[in-house]
N, C-alpha and C positions, 0 to 999 in steps of 0.2 A: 448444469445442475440436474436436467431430466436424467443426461446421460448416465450422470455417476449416480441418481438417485435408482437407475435401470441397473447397472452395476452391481451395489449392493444389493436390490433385490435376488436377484439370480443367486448370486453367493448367499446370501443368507437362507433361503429355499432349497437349496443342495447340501446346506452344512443343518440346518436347524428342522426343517420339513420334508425333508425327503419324498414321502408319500405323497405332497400336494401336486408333485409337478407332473404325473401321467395324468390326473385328473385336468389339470389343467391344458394343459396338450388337448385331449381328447374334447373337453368344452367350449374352449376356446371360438374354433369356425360357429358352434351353435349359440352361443351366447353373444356374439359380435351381430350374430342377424335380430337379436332378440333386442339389444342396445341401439340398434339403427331404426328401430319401431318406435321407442321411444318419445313421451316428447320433451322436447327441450325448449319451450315457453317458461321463462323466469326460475332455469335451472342454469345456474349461471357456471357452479363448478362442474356438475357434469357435463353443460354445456364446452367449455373450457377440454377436461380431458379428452370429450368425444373430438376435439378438432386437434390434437396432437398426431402426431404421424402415428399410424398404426405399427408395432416391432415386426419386425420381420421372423423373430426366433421366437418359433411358436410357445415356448413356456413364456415368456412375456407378454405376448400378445394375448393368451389367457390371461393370464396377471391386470392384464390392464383393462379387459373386459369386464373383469370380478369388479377390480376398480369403477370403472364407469356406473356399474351397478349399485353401488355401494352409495356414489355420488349423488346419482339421482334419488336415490331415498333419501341421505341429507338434507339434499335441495327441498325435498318436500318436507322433509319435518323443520324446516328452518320457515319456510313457507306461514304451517299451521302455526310457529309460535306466533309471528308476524302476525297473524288474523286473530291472534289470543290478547294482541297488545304486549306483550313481554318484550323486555329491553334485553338483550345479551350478558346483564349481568343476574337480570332475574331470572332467566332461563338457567344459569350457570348454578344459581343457590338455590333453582326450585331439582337440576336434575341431584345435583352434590347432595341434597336429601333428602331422593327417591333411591340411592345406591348406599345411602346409609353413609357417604364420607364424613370426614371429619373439618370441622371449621368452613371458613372457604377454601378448601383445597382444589376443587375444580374453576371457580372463578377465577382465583392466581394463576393458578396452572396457565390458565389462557391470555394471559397477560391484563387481567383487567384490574385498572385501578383501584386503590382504597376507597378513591372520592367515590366511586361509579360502583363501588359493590356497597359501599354507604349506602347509596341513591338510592340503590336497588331492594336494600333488605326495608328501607324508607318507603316505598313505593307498595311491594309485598305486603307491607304492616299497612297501610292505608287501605288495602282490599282485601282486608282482612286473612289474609292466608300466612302468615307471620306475625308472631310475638316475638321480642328482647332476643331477635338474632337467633330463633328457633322458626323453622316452617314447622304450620301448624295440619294437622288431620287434613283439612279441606286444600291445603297445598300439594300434598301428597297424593290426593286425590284427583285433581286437575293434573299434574304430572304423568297419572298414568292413562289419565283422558286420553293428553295428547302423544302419549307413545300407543294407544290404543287405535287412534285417526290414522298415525302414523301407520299401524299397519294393516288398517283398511282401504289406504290410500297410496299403498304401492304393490298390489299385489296383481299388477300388470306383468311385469316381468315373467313372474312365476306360472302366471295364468297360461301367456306364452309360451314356453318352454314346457309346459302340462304339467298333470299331478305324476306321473311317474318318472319322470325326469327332473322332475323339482325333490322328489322324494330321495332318489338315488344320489343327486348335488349333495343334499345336505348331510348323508352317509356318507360319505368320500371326503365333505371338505371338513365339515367339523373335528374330527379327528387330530389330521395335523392342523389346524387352525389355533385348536386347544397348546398344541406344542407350541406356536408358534405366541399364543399369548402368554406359556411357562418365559416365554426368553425375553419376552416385556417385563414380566416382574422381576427377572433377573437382572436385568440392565437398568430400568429407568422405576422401578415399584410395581405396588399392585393395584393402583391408582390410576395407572397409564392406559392410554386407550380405550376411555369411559363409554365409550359405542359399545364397544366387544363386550363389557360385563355384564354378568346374569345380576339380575335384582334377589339381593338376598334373601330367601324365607319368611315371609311374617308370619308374626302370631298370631292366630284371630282375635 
């Protein structure tokens, strides 16, 4: 599964991102010393990817650096819910409307039960952050608390790598990264891949 999941990586970054992969090439040795600094105390999935065999074919082993990077923030914003008390289905209905989706389409999406996104809007409405299957003001607000912890609390990586090399990444990747999210709402919606999406505009 790694393999072929390696597989289609490769092809899909040649056919759909073109751009991404000198960038990655060139990041890659710097970004793999930057991922070995890291820590991996109760970061289970970056843990996880960091002990897979490194690729040998330097646009993958970029690829999988990005990866690692990516994980470790995960880990910590799964971390914060955990010390917020949130359950995985109230996490699910507190981000699905902080991006403004619709129904539980994030909670489904992750395979979680009817009983258990019940439980969850049940639990919400007891601490007062939900009303009748609506999060309310102060839901929203706690949401972007912890996407705000969130990126207070991983900006190691970046720190490392410095501000002008963190400046010129994010020049270079964003770009085709954007392409690379056009061909997620082609294939699976524009729903998909609820990390990568920008939070919509509000009004004051």
């Amino acid at each position: 599964m790694w393999a072929a999941r390696d597989e289609a990586v490769v092809e899909g970054l040649h056919r759909y991102a073109p751009e991404i992969i000198q960038p990655l090439v060139e990041y890659g040795p710097e970004l793999w010393d930057i991922v070995e600094q890291l820590p991996v105390m109760a970061r289970v999935f970056f843990g996880a990817h960091l002990a897979m065999p490194r690729p040998a074919d330097p646009l993958l082993s970029g690829w999988h650096a990005v990866n690692c990077l990516r994980e470790w923030r995960g880990d910590t914003h799964w971390a914060i819910l955990v010390a917020e008390g949130l359950s995985a289905a109230e996490a699910s209905i507190l981000h699905n409307a902080w991006l403004g989706y619709e129904g539980d389409w994030l909670a489904t999406s992750r395979g979680t039960s009817p009983a258990d996104i019940a439980a969850g809007w049940e639990s919400l409405c007891a601490r007062g952050l939900a009303h009748d299957r609506q999060v309310l003001p102060n839901g929203i607000a706690l949401r972007q608390r912890l996407e705000d912890e969130t990126d207070r609390l991983t900006t190691l990586p970046w720190t490392l790598l410095g501000e002008p090399r963190s400046v010129a990444f994010a020049e270079q990747f964003e770009p085709p990264c954007r392409l690379l999210l056009a061909r997620v709402d082609e294939t699976a919606g524009s729903n998909y891949q609820p990390a990568s999406r920008e939070r919509p505009p509000q009004t004051p």
